[in-house]
BAKEBA-945926 format. One record per atom (N, C-alpha, C): residue in three letters; x, y, z. Coordinates in steps of 0.05 Angstrom, whole numbers, plus 5000, padded with zeros to 4 digits. Example, Ala and Ser with C-alpha at 12.3 -4.5 7.8 and 13.67 -1.06 7.14 Angstrom:
% BAKEBA-945926
ALA526448865156;ALA524649105156;ALA526449345156;SER525749555142;SER527349795143;SER525850015157;
//
This chain:
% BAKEBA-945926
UNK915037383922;UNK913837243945;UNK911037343951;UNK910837633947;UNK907937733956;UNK905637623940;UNK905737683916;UNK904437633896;UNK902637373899;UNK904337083901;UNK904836833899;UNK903136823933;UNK903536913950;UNK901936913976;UNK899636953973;UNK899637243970;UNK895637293964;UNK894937193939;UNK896737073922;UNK894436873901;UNK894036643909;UNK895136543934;UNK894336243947;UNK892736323968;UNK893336503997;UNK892536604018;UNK890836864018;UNK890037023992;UNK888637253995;UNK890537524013;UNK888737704024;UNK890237864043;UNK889937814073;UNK891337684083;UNK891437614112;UNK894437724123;UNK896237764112;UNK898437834123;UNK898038154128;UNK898738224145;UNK898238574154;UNK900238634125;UNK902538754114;UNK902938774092;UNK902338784069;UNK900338494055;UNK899838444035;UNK898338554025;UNK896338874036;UNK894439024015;UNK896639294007;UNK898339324014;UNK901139443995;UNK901239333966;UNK899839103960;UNK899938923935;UNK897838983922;UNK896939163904;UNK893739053888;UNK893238863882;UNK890538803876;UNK889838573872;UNK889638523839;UNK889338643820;UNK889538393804;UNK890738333784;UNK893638353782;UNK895438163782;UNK895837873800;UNK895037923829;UNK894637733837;UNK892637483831;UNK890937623825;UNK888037473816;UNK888737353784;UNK889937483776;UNK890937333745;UNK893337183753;UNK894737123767;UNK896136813778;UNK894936693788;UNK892736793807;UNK891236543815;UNK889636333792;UNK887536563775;UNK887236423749;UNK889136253736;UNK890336303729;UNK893336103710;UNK893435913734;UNK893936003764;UNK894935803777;UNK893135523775;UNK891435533774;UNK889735383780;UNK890235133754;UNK890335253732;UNK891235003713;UNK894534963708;UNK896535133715;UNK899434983722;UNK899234923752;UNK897834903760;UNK897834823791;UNK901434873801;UNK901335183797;UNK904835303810;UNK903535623806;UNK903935753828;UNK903136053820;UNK905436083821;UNK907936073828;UNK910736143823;UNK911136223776;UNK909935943778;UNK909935913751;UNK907836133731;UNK905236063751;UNK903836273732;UNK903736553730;UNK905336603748;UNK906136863753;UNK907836983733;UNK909736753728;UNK911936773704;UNK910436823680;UNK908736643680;UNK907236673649;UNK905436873648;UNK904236993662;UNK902437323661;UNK905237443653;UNK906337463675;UNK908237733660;UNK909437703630;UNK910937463625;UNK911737393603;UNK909437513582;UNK907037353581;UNK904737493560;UNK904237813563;UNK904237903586;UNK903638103583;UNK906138233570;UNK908438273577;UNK909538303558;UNK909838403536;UNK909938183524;UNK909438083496;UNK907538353489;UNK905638263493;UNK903138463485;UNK903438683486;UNK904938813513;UNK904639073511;UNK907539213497;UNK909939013492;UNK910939053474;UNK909439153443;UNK907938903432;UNK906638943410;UNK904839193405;UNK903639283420;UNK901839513435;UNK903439713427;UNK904939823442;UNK907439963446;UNK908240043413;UNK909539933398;UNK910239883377;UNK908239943355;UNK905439953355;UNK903839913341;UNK902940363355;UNK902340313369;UNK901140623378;UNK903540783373;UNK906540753371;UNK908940933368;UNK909240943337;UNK909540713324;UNK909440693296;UNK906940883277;UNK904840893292;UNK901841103279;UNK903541413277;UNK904341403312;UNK904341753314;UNK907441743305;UNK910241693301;UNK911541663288;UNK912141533258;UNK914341313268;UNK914141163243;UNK915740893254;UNK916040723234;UNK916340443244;UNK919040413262;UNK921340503251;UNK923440523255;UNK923540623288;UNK922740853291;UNK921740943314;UNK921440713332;UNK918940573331;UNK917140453349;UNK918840193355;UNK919840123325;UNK923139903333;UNK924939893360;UNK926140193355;UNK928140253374;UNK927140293396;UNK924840403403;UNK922540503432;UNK923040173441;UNK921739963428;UNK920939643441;UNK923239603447;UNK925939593434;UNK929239523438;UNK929739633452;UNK930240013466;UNK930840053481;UNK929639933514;UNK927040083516;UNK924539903535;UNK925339523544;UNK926639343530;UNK926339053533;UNK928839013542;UNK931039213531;UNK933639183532;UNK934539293566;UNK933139533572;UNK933439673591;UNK935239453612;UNK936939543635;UNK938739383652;UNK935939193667;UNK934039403673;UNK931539203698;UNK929839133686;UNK929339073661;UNK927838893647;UNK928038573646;UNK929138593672;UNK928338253680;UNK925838213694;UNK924938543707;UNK923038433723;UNK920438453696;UNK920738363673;UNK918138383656;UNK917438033655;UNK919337843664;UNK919937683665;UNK918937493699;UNK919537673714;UNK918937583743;UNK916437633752;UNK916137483780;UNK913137513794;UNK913137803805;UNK913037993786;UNK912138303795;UNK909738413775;UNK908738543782;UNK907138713769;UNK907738843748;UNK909838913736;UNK910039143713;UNK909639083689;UNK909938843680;UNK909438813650;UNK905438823650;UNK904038763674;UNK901038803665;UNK900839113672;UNK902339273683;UNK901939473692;UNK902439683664;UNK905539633650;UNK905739713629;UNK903739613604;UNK902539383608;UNK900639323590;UNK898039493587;UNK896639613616;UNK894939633617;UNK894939993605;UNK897540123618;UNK898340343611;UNK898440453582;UNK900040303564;UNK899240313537;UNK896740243516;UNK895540013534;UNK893140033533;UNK891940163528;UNK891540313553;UNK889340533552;UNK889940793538;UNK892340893533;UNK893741133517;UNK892940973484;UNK893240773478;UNK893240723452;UNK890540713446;UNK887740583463;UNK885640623461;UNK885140933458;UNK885841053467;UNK884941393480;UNK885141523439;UNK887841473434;UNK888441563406;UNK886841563387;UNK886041263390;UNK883741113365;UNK881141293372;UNK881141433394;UNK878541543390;UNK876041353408;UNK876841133425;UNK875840883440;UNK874841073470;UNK873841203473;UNK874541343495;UNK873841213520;UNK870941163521;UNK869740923544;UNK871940783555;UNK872440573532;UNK874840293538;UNK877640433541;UNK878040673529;UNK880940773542;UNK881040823575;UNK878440903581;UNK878240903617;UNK877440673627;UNK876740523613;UNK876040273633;UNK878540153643;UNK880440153626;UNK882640003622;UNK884540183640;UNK884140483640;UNK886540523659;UNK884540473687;UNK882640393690;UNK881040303715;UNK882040093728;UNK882739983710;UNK885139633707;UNK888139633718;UNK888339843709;UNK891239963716;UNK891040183747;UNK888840223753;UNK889340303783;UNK888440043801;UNK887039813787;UNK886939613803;UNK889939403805;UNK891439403788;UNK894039443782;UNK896439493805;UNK896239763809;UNK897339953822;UNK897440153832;UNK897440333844;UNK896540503858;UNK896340873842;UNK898840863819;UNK899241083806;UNK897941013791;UNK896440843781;UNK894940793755;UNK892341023762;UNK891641103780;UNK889641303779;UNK890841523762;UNK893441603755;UNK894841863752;UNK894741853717;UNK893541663711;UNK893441623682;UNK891141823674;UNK889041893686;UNK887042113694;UNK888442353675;UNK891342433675;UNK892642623666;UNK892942593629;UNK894142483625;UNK895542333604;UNK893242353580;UNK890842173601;UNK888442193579;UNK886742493575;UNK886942633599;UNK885842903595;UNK888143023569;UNK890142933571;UNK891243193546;UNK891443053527;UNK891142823527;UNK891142623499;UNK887442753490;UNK885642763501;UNK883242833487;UNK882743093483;UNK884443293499;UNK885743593487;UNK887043613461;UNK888543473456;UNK889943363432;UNK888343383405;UNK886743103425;UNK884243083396;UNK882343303388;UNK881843373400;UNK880143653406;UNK881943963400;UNK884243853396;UNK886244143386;UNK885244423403;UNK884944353429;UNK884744573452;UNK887244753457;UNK887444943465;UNK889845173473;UNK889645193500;UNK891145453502;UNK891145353529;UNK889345603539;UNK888545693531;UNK885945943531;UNK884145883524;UNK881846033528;UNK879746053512;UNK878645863501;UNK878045613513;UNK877445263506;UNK874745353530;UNK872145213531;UNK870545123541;UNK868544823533;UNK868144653538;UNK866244433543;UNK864444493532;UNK863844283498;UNK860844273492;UNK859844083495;UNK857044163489;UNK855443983490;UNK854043843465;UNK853543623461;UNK853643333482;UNK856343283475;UNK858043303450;UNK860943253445;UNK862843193476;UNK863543373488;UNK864943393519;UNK864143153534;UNK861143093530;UNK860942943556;UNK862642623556;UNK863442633533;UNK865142323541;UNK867842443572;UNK868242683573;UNK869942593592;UNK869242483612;UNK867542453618;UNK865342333647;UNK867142073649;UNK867441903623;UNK868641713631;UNK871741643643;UNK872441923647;UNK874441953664;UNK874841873686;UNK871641773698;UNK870941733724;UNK871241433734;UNK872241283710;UNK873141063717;UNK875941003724;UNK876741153715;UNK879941143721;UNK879841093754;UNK879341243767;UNK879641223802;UNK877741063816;UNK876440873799;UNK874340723800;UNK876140473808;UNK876940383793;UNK879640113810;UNK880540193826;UNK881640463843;UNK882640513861;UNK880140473882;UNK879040623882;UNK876740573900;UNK874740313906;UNK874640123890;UNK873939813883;UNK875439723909;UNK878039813907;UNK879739593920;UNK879339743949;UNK879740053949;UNK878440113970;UNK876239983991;UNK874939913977;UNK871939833977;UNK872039593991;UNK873739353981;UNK874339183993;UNK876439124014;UNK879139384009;UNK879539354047;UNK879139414068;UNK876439584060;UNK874239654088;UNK873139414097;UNK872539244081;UNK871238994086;UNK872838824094;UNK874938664084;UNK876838484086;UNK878538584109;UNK879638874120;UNK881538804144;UNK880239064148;UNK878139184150;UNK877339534155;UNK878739714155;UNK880939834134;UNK881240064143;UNK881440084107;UNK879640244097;UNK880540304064;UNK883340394056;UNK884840554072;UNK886740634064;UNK890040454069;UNK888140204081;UNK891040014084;UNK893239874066;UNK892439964039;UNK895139984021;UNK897440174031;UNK896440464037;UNK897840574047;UNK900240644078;UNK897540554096;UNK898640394120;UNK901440184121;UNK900840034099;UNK902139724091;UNK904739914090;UNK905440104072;UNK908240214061;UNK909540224087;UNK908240244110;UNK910440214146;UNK912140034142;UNK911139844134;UNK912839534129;UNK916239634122;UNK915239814101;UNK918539894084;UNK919740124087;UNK918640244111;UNK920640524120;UNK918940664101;UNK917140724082;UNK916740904072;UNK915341134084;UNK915841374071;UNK914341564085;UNK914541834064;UNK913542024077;UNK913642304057;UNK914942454049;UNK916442614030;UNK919242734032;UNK917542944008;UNK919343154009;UNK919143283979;UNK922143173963;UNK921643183938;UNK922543093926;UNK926043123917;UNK925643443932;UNK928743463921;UNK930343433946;UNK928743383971;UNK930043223990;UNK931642883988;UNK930142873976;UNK930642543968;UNK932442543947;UNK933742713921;UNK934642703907;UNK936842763925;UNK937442963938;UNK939642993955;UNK940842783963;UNK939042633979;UNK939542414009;UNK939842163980;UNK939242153956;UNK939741983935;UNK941842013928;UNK943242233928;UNK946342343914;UNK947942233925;UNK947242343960;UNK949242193978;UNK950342003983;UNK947841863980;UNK948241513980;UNK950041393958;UNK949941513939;UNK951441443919;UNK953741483913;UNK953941753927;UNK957441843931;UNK958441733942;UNK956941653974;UNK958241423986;UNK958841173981;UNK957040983965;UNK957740773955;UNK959440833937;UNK961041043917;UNK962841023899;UNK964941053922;UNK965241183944;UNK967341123956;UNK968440863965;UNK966240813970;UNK966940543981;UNK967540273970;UNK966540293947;UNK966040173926;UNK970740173911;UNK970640353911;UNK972940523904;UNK976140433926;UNK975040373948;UNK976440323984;UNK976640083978;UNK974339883955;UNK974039583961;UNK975039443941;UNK976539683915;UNK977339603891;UNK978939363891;UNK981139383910;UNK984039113914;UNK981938913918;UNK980038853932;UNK978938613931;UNK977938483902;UNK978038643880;UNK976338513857;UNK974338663855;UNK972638543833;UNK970438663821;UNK968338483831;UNK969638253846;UNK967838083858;UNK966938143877;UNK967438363885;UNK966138433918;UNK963038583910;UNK963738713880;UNK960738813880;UNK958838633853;UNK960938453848;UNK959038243828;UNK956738073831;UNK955737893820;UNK952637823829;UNK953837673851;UNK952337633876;UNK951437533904;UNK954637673919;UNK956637793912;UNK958237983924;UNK957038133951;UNK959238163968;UNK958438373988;UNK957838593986;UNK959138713971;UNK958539083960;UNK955539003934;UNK954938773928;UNK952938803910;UNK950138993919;UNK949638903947;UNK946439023947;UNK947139423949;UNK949039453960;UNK950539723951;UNK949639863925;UNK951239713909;UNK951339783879;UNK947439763868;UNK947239553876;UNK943439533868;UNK942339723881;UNK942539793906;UNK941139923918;UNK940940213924;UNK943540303916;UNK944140643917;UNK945740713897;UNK947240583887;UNK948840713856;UNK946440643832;UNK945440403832;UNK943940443803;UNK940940613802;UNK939640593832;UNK937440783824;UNK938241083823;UNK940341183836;UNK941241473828;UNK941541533795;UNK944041333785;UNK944041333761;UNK941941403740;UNK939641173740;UNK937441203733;UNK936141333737;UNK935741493757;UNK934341823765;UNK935242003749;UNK938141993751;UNK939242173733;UNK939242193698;UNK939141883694;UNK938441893666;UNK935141903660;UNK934541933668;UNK931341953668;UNK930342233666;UNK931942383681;UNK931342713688;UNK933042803659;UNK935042733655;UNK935542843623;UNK934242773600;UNK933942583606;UNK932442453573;UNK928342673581;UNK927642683604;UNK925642873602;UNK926343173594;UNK927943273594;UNK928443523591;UNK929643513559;UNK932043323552;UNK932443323520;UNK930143203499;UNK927943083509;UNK926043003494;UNK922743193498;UNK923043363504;UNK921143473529;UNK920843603497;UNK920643653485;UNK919343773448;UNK919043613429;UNK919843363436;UNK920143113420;UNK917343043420;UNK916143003452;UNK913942793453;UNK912143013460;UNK909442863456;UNK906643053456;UNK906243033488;UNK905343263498;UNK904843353522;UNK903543093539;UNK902042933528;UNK901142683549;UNK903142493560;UNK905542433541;UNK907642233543;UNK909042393572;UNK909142643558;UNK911542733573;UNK909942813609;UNK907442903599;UNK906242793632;UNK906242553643;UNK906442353630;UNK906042073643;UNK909342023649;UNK911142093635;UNK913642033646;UNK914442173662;UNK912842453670;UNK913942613693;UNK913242543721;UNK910742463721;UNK909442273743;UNK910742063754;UNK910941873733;UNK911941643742;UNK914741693753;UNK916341913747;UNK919241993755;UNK919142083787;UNK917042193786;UNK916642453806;UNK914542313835;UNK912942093829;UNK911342013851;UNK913641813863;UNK915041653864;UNK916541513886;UNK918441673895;UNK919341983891;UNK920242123907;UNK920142193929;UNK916642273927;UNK915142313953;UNK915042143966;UNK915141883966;UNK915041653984;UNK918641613983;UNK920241643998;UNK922141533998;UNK923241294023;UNK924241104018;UNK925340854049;UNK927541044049;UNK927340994081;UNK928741234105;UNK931341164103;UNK931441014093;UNK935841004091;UNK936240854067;UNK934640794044;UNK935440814028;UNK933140914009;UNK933241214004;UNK931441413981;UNK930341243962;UNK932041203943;UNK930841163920;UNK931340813912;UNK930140653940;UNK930340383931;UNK927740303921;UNK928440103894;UNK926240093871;UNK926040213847;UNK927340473852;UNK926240623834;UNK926540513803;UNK929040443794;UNK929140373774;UNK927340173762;UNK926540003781;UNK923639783779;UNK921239933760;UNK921140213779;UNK917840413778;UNK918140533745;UNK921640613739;UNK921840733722;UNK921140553694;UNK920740253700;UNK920340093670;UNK917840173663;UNK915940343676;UNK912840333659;UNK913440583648;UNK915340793648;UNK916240993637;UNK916641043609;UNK914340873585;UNK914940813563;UNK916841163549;UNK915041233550;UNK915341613539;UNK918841613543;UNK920341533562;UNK923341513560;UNK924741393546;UNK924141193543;UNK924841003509;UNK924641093487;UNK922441213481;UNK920941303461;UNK923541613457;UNK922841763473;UNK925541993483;UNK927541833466;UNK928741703477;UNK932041633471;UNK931641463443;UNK929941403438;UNK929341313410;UNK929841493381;UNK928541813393;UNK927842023379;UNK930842183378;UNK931942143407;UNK934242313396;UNK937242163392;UNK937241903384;UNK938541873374;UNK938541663346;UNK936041763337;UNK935441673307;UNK938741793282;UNK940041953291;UNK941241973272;UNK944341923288;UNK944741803306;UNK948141723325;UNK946541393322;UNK947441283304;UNK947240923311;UNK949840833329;UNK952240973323;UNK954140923340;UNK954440913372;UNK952241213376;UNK951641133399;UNK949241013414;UNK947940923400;UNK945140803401;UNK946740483406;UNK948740343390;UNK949540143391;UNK950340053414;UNK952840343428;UNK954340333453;UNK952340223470;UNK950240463478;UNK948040413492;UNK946640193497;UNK946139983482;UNK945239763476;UNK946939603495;UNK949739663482;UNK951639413495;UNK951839463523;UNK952939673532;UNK952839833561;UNK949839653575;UNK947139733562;UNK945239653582;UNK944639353578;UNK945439193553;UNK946038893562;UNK947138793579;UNK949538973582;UNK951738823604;UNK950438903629;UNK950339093635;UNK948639123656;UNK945438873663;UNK944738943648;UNK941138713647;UNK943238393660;UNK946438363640;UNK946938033655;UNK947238153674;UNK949238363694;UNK950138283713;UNK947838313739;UNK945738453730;UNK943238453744;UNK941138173744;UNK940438053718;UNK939837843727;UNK942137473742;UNK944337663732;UNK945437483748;UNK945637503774;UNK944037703788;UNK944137843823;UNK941637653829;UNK940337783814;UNK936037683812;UNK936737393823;UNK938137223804;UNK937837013795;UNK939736803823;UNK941736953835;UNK943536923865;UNK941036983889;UNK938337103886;UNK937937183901;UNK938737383921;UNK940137573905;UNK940237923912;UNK938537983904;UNK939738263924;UNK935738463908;UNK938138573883;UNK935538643869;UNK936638843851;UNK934939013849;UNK932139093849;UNK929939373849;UNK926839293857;
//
């Protein structure tokens, strides 16, 4: 609904700079020749997609091997919330822009690897944090230690263009001083959703809870069927809303720690971030709603579960089937109009 607003109405709703802008601005474009931003909304994400599937696959296949980069796109597309790569949300240009700029960074592209995560803070708001990812990706190239490294000259000075990265953050800045005055009203906007500040292992806590509770209850509501928590069910927004983002927290925090030697130091910063920043923001009675949404730009976790189970196809298969069934019974929530992340 947001999206589809400010690509017809701009930002006029107190809420709507919680939204970056341009994803929006790329439905408005499309909108304009399907005359439906509902629709062209569908079709950005769909392409993007696509692309950053191909992307994806193409930069994992270099620094691995093909097979690899196979199972990374299969796991990643298969995932249970990879419907929203499909819906009017942001993540498939967000994950586009993300690999993007890491796959530029590799080739040695350095300029256009920051412009692009410049794209990706106009995007979203953690896209500034890509700032990281590319500092140790050009450590990398540069085969720095962790001592005794200093900055030459003129070689060094490409990092300058680091300086674009927080350059889309501040753009947009820029313009909601102007448009409703206060620059920081993306952040403001998060009032809308109970969000607010926590440390992180507060929220993991108050995430546990929630989840213990819903298996109780969940458990109390068994005689009724499986229909009580099935798509548009009463126990459903339950199960969407506090059993599967725990879950997913939790599979997310293992696959960083069992792949944490697997992947080169930039992946595994960019998947620690993306794990670790909607902690700090958590909605006040329910922690970790979304999360599983935040966790699809988390390529480096795919990639993880790709690596360690190159030699268990048996359980690589299970896994598959397990997160199919899951992906129907979620887009069959999506699709009832439940939330699901």
């Amino acid at each position: 609904m947001w999206f589809t607003l400010i690509a017809r109405d701009g930002y006029r709703a107190t809420e709507a700079p919680a939204f970056f802008p341009l994803y929006p601005t790329l439905i408005r474009a499309v909108g304009v020749t399907v005359r439906s931003y509902a629709a062209a909304g569908v079709i950005v994400s769909l392409v993007c997609a696509a692309v950053a599937m191909i992307v994806l696959y193409r930069m994992v296949a270099a620094r691995y091997d093909s097979r690899a980069a196979a199972w990374t796109v299969a796991f990643l597309s298969l995932c249970p919330v990879s419907l929203f790569f499909q819906a009017v949300y942001a993540e498939s240009l967000f994950l586009l822009l993300v690999v993007g700029s890491l796959a530029l960074a590799e080739r040695g592209h350095w300029a256009l690897a920051c412009a692009v995560a410049g794209l990706a803070a106009l995007t979203r708001n953690t896209g500034v944090l890509l700032c990281v990812p590319l500092f140790l990706l050009y450590a990398e190239r540069r085969h720095w230690k962790l001592r005794g490294e200093h900055l030459e000259w003129p070689q060094d000075v490409r990092l300058a263009w680091l300086g674009l990265v927080p350059a889309g953050l501040v753009a947009y800045m820029g313009f909601l001083w102007w448009r409703v005055g206060n620059p920081l009203a993306f952040s403001t906007a998060q009032l809308a959703w109970v969000r607010s500040f926590a440390w992180p292992f507060v929220t993991v806590w108050r995430g546990a809870e929630g989840a213990s509770h819903a298996i109780r209850v969940a458990v109390a509501q068994w005689p009724l069927g499986s229909t009580w928590i099935g798509p548009g069910g009463d126990g459903q927004w339950m199960f969407s809303m506090v059993l599967v983002p725990f879950v997913a927290l939790v599979i997310a925090l293992i696959l960083l720690v069992l792949a944490w030697r697997l992947l080169p130091a930039s992946y595994n910063a960019w998947a620690l971030l993306v794990v670790l920043v909607p902690l700090f923001t958590p909605v006040r009675n329910i922690p970790l709603l979304s999360l599983p949404r935040f966790l699809l730009v988390a390529f480096p976790l795919s990639l993880g579960l790709a690596l360690l189970t190159a030699r268990r196809p048996l359980l690589r298969w299970t896994l598959v089937v397990a997160s199919c069934l899951l992906l129907a019974w979620l887009s069959a929530s999506f699709a009832l109009f439940s939330w699901v992340a």
